[in-house]
Each structure stands twice: as C-alpha cells, then as structure tokens.
N, C-alpha and C positions, 0 to 999 in steps of 0.2 A: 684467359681471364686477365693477366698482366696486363694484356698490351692492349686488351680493350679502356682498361684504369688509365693506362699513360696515355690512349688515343682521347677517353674523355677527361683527363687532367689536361692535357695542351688547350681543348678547347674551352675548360670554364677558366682557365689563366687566360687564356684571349678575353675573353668577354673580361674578365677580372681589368684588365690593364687596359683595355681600351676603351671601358667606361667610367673611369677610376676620373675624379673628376681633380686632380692631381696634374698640374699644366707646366710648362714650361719644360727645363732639362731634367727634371728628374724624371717626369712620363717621356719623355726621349729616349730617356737610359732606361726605362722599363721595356718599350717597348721593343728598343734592341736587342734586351736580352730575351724578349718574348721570340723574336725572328729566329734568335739563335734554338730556342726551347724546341719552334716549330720542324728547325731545320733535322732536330736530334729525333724528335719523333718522328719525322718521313724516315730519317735511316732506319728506325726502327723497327718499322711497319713493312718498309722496303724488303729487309731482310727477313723479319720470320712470316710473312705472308706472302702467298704464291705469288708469282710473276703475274698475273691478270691483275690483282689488287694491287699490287706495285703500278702497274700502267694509271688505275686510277689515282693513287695518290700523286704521280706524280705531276699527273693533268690540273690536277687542284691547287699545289702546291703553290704557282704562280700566283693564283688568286689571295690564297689569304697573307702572302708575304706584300701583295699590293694592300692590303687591307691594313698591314702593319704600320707600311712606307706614309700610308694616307697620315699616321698617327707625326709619324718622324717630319715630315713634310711642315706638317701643322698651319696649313693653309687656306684650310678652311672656316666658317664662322663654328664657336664649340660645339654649340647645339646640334648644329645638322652633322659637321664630323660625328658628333658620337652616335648619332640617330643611324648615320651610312653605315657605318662600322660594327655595328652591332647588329641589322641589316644582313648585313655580307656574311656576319662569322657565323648567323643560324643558317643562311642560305647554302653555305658550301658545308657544315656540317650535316645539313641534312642530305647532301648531295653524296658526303662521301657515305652514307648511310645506306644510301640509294645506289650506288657505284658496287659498294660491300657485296647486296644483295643479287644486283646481275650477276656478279662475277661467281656466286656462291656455286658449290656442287650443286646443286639443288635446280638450280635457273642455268647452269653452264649449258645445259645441252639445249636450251633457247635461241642459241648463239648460231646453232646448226639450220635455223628458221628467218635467219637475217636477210638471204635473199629473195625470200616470198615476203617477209616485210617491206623491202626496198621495193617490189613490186605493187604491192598494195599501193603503199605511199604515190608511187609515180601515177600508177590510176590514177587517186584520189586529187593530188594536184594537175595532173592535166584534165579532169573535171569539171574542176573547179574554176581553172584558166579558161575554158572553156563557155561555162555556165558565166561570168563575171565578163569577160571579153562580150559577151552578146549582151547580158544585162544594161553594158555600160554606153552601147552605140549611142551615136547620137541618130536619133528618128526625124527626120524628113519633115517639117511643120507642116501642116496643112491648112492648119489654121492660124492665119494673119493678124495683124489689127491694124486701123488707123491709124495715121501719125498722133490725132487726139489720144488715141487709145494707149500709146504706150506710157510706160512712164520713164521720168527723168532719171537718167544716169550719169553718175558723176565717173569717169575715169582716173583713179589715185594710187599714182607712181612716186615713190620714196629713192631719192637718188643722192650720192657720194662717191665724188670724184671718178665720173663716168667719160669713158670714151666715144667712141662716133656712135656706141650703141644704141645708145639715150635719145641722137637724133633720130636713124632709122625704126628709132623703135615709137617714137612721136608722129614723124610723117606716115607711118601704117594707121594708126591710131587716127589721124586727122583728112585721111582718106574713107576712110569709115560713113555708110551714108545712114546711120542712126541721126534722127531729124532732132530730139532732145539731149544732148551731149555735153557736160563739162568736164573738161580734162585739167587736174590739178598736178603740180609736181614738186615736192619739195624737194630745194636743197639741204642736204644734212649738213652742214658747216661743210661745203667740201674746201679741197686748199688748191682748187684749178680751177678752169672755166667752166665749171658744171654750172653755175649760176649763170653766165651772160650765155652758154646755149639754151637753156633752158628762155630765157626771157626774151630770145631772138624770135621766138613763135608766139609773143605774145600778141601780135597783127591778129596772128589766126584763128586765135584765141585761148591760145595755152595759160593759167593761169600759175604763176611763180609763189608758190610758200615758203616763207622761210622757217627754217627748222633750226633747232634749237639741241646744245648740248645734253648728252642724255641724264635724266635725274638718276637717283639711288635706286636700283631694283629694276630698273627700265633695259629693256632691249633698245639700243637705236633705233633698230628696223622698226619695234613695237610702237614708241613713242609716236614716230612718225607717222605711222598707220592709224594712231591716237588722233593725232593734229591734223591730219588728212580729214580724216572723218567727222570731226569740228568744223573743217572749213568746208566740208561740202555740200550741196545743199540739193544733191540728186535722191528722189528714191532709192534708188539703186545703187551700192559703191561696186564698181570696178578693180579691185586691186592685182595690179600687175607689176611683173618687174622689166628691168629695160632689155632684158635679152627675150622679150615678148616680141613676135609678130602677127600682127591683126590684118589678116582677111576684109576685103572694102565691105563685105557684108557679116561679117564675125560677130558684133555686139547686137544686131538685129535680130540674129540667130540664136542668140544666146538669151536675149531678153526675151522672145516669142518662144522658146523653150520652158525657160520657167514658168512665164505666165500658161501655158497648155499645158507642164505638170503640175502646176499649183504649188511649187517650191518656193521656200522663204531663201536655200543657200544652194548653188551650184559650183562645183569645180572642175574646173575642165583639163585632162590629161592632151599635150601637146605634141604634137606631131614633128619630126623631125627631119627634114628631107636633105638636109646637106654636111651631115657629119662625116668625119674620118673615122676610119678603123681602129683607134684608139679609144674611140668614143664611144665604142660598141661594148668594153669593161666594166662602165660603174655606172652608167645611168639606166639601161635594161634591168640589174637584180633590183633597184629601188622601184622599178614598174611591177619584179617579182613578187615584191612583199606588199603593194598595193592590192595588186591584181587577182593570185592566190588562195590565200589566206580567208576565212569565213569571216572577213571584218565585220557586216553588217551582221552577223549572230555574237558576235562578239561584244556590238555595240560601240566599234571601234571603227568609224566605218574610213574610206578609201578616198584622201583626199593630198592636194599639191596644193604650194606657193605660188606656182608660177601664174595663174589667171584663177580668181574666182571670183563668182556674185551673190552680193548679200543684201539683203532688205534692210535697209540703215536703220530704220525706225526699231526690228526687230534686234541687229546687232548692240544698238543704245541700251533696249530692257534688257537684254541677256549681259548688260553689265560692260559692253565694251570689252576695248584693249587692256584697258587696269584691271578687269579681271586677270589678264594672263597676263601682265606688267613682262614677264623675264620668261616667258616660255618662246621655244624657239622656232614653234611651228605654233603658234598663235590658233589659225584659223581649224584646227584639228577640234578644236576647244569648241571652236561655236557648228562644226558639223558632229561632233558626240550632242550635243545639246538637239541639233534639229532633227536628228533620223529617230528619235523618238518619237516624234510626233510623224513621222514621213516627211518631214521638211526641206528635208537634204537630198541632191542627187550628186553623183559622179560620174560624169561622161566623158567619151573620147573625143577627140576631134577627127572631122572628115575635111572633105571638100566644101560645104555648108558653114560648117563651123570651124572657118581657116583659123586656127591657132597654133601658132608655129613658135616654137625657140631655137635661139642660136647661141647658145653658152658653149664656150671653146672646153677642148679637157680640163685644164689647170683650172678654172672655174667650175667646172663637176666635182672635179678632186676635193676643192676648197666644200663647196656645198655637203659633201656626201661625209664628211667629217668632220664638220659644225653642226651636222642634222643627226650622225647616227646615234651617236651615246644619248643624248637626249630622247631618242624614239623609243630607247630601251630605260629611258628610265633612269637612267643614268647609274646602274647597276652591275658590277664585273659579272654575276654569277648567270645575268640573263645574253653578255656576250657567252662566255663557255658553252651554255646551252644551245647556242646560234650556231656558235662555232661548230659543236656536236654532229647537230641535224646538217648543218651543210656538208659536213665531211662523209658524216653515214648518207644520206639521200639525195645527194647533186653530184658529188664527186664519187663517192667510193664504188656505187656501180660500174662504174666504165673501169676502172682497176678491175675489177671482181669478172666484168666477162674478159677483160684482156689474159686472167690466170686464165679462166675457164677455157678461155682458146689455146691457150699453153700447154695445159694439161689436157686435153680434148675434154674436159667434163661436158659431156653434152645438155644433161640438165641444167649446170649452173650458167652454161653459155645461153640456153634457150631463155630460161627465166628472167638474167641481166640483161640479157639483148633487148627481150623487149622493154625492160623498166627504163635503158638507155635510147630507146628506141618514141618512150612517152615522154623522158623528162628534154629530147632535145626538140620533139615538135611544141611543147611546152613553150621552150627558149623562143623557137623560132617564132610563134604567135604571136608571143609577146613582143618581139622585135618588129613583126611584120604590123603591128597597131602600132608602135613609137618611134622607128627608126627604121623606117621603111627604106633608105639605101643600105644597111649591113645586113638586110634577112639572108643575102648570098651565104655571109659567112657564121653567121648564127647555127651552124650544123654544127660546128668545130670547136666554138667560144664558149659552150655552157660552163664548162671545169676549169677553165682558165678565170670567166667572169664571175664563179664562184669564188676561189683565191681570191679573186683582187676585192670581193666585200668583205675578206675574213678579214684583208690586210685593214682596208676602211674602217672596219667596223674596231680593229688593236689601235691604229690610230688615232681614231677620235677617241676612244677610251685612258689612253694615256696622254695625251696633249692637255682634255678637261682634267684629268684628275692631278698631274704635274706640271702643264706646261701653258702654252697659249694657245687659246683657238681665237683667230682674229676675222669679224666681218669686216670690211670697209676699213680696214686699220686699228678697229678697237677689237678688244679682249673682251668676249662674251662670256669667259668663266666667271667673270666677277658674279653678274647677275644669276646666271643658269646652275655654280656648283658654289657660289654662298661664299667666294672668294672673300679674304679680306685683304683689301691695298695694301701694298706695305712701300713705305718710304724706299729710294735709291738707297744704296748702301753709299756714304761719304766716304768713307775712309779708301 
C-alpha cells in the first residue's frame, strides 16, 4: 500500500511541476528536484518489487527523466512543451500500470504462451506482407488514351545545393515520352551551382523557380512544394526528389494508371537496383512499416516522398501545402484525406512503371531520422512501444530457437523455427519488391536491420527533442517540435 502512495505521489508531482506554469530557473530547480524524486522512487520500487517489475520500471525510467530534461532544456514554445509533457507522464503511467499487470502473479504464467504468440504474430505479418505486396502491384494498362486524351502534367522538383544528381535526375525525366509535360525546379537559395545547372536545360525546356527563404512555421521542402504548385500549370503535379529516376515511359504509366483506377492521388514505392550491402539496413524496415501494418483499416494508409501524383485542382480544395505548413511528410496528409473516398492508391514499381532511386546510405541515414520521430508523432512512449514489439517479434525469436537448440527443447525449437522461418521470408519479399540486388542477403539481415531501426528510430527522437535535425543545412526542429530561436551566446 506504501509504495503504491509513493509510486502515485512521484507521478502527480510530475504532472504538479511540469505543468506549473512557473518559468524560468525556479521550474528548472523544480524540475531537478523532480528527476531526483523520480530517481528515489525507481530505487524504491526496484527494491521491494520482484525482479520482473524492476525490469519494467527500469525500461521506463529513461522515458520520464526525458520528459523531465524536456522541462530543463526549455526549448520548446510553453504551450506545446506543457501539452508534450503532460502527454508523456499519462502515457508512461499508464504503461507502468500496464507493465504492473503482465508481470503480476496472476498474468505470470502468460509468459509461458510468448512463443505461440510470436508465432501467431509472424503469421499474421507474413500475411499481411503478403496480401499488401499483391494489392500494391502495379497492373499492366490495357487501356490507353490519345495524346488529346491525356492530361497535362507538371513535373515539380524542389532542389538545394544539389550534386550531379539533380542533372541525371532531369535527363531521365526529359527523356520521358509523355506528349503534355512541364517540368519545374526550384532553387531553394542554394550557395553552389544548383542554379546555373538547373537553367543549363532551359533549351529543353526545364523551367528555373526561384525560391525563397522559409517563412515562420514553414518547412523548406513544404514551402517550396507551395511555390511549385503556384507556378504550375499541369493538371496533374508530379513531385519528385532528385535521387528519382524515370523510365522513358514512367510518367505515361503512371498517368494511364490513375486515370483507369479513377484515382485523384497515387504513390509510387521505387525500385532499387544498384545499392550496396549497407544499404540493405534502413531503407527495407521503413518498406516494413509501409507494407505490413493494416494501414488502409487504419485509415492511415501507405504512402512515400520519393514520386507521387496528385490532381492540382483537388490538392488546392483540400487546402494545399499551408495546410501542413511544418509537417514532414506533407503528402501523408492529402492520401489520409483521399482513401476515404477510394481516391488514393499505393503501388510498386515494375519494368512498366520504371521508377528508380539512387539515395547513397548517408542520405538514407539522414532521411530515416528527419522522418522517424515525426511518423510517431513525435512522442517517447510510442518509440518504447516500437521498441518493445521489435525486440519481442523480429528479433527475440531467433534468440529463443537458438536456447531452444541449446537445450534440445524440441517444442520451443519447432514453434520458433517456424515463426523465424515466416518473419525472414517476410524480410526477404519485401526486399525482393525494393531492393532487388540484397534479396541474396536478406535471409541473414532481418535482426541486424531491426537494431539498426531501434537505433534510427533513439536517434531521431533525441536530436528533435535536444539537438538538430538538419535538411539541406536548416534545422527542421524549429517548425516540426515548436522550437523557439534563441540568439548565439556572446559572451
């Protein structure tokens, strides 16, 4: 009875002092003494509760002293800091609530059922990979139209301080034999010759934007996708990024797609044919959490940056880009909007629909932790829960038959074997639809390229909440976690 008092006095003193509307160094010194309050109850808890609720408390632990650091930090705008923070301290108390209950006498011997759950689980997502892998093909047109019949497409690329990509990635694009085509590019203030290669294909008829510093609340990327879409004047926008490559017949394919599904928005997942083996770590789990997962029951449905098509006229009434001024996957926004109507598709690329990207690792890297924290919402307690599931149903099976071979448990080996045996043909599909030279090694990589999302996914969650996430050389926390500037220190 004590130590449930002291476990629920630490948490209404958290909420007490982190919404205390009390600013500067004195809620600094509260809050420090709050860290220390927190530190005193984990000992607490540690010591007169069994070793299983010690494991939870101290999985949590990390979480609410970040919730603390958030206070100490004070880097955020008031409002949203207190909103986060109060946010986080119901979420991990409800969690350790939830944690409590697993671990009870009562639920303990549930524990003994973990490897028929990890089995179910791998079922259900190789499935699911399954059923979502076929749904997403791209189908074979059959039906054409006239060059009258199509409609106009603008092609609109947002570019800063780009290398040779930008050209390669133009010449695919202006090899393309779509008969209605305009292709726009802005430069974003770059500080190199992104401007004069951009306007060396103006013969060809590349058209040069120039862009503009980002306003308050603005994403760069967004802004420009703003100004893009101002200046074009295609039915259809095209937005790509310059690590895109287009197929001579890609956008014909792509336009005779949606008009024979009757889609207002399509996105198309790209094909990969010349990466390295390092590249087989972080860009497959982000096709995992596409491709997986019940999006479209969700109402969340499966969509990328790298190439999509959108009906201008419809993208204007759903409010545009200043709808989502500072979101970091913008176009997420206008495909939640269209699959309720069935407006929206998400398909792969084939040989038909050649769309190709060539983004080095260090540019995955960069992407995969300017996108992740954001996809969650930008909340610690939905990383731990990520965390959670990937340790128990990616990685902890293959531990679990490796005892089970140690100890000959024949059951436990028969059951993980095959949950190890669904969740790496899993890997391998989805590698063999996106990165079709590593499917070799895709037997090997599922437990390694789970780590390296856990690692992504702490990454981006402490660079937004403490540090810098930079596109193109600006700092996206500003807009995305309510950052407020703060002058150089002179002194």
């Amino acid at each position: 009875m004590m130590l449930g008092m002291i476990w629920l006095l630490s948490f209404l003193v958290e909420v007490a002092i982190l919404n205390t509307s009390t600013s500067g160094r004195l809620k600094k010194l509260m809050a420090s003494f709050l860290m220390l309050l927190i530190i005193c109850a984990t000992v607490i808890e540690f010591s007169w509760f069994g070793p299983w609720f010690a494991i939870v408390v101290l999985l949590l632990l990390p979480f609410r002293l970040l919730n603390v650091v958030r206070v100490i930090k004070n880097r955020m705008h008031p409002a949203y800091l207190k909103q986060a923070t109060l946010r986080t301290t119901v979420s991990v108390m409800l969690l350790h609530i939830v944690g409590f209950l697993a671990v009870s006498s009562a639920l303990r011997m549930l524990w003994s059922y973990l490897p028929a759950i990890m089995l179910a689980v791998a079922v259900i997502m190789f499935g699911m990979a399954l059923l979502h892998v076929y749904k997403t093909r791209h189908i074979t047109n059959t039906k054409h139209y006239s060059d009258k019949e199509l409609p106009t497409v603008s092609v609109c690329i947002p570019a800063r301080n780009e290398t040779d990509a930008l050209e390669q990635c133009l010449r695919s694009i202006l090899a393309n034999d779509y008969p209605k085509l305009e292709i726009l590019v802005l430069d974003d203030c770059s500080q190199d010759k992104t401007a004069l290669t951009i306007k060396s294909f103006a013969q060809a008829g590349v058209r040069f934007v120039q862009g503009e510093p980002p306003a308050d609340k603005w994403l760069a990327k967004n802004q420009a996708y703003d100004k893009l879409t101002r200046e074009a004047t295609g039915e259809l926008l095209l937005f790509c990024g310059v690590d895109v490559r287009l197929g001579s017949h890609a956008i014909k394919a792509l336009v005779t797609t949606m008009l024979n599904r009757d889609k207002e928005m399509i996105s198309v997942m790209p094909l990969r044919f010349y990466s390295r083996i390092r590249e087989a770590f972080i860009q497959p789990m982000r096709y995992w959490w596409e491709l997986v997962p019940p999006r479209r029951l969700l109402k969340r449905p499966a969509v990328l940056s790298t190439c999509w098509l959108i009906n201008r006229r419809k993208l204007i009434k759903n409010g545009g880009f200043s709808a989502q001024s500072h979101a970091i996957i913008p176009e997420g926004y206008f495909a939640r909007h269209f699959i309720k109507t069935d407006d929206y598709s998400f398909i792969r690329a084939d040989e038909e629909l050649d769309v190709q990207t060539t983004k080095p690792f260090s540019e995955q890297w960069a992407t995969a932790v300017r996108t992740n924290y954001p996809q969650i919402r930008r909340r610690p307690e939905m990383a731990f829960l990520l965390t959670i599931f990937s340790c128990v149903f990616l990685i902890s099976p293959f531990g679990v038959f490796l005892y089970g071979l140690l100890t000959l448990n024949t059951i436990l080996m028969l059951i993980t074997g095959i949950s190890c045996i669904l969740l790496t043909s899993t890997h391998v599909l989805i590698m063999k639809v996106s990165d079709p030279a590593n499917v070799s090694i895709a037997i090997f990589t599922l437990p390694l390229a789970a780590l390296a999302e856990i690692a992504v996914g702490y990454t981006s969650m402490l660079k937004y909440e403490f540090g810098i996430v930079e596109w193109k050389d600006r700092n996206v926390c500003i807009p995305v976690m309510h950052v407020v500037p703060k002058l150089p220190d002179m002194t």
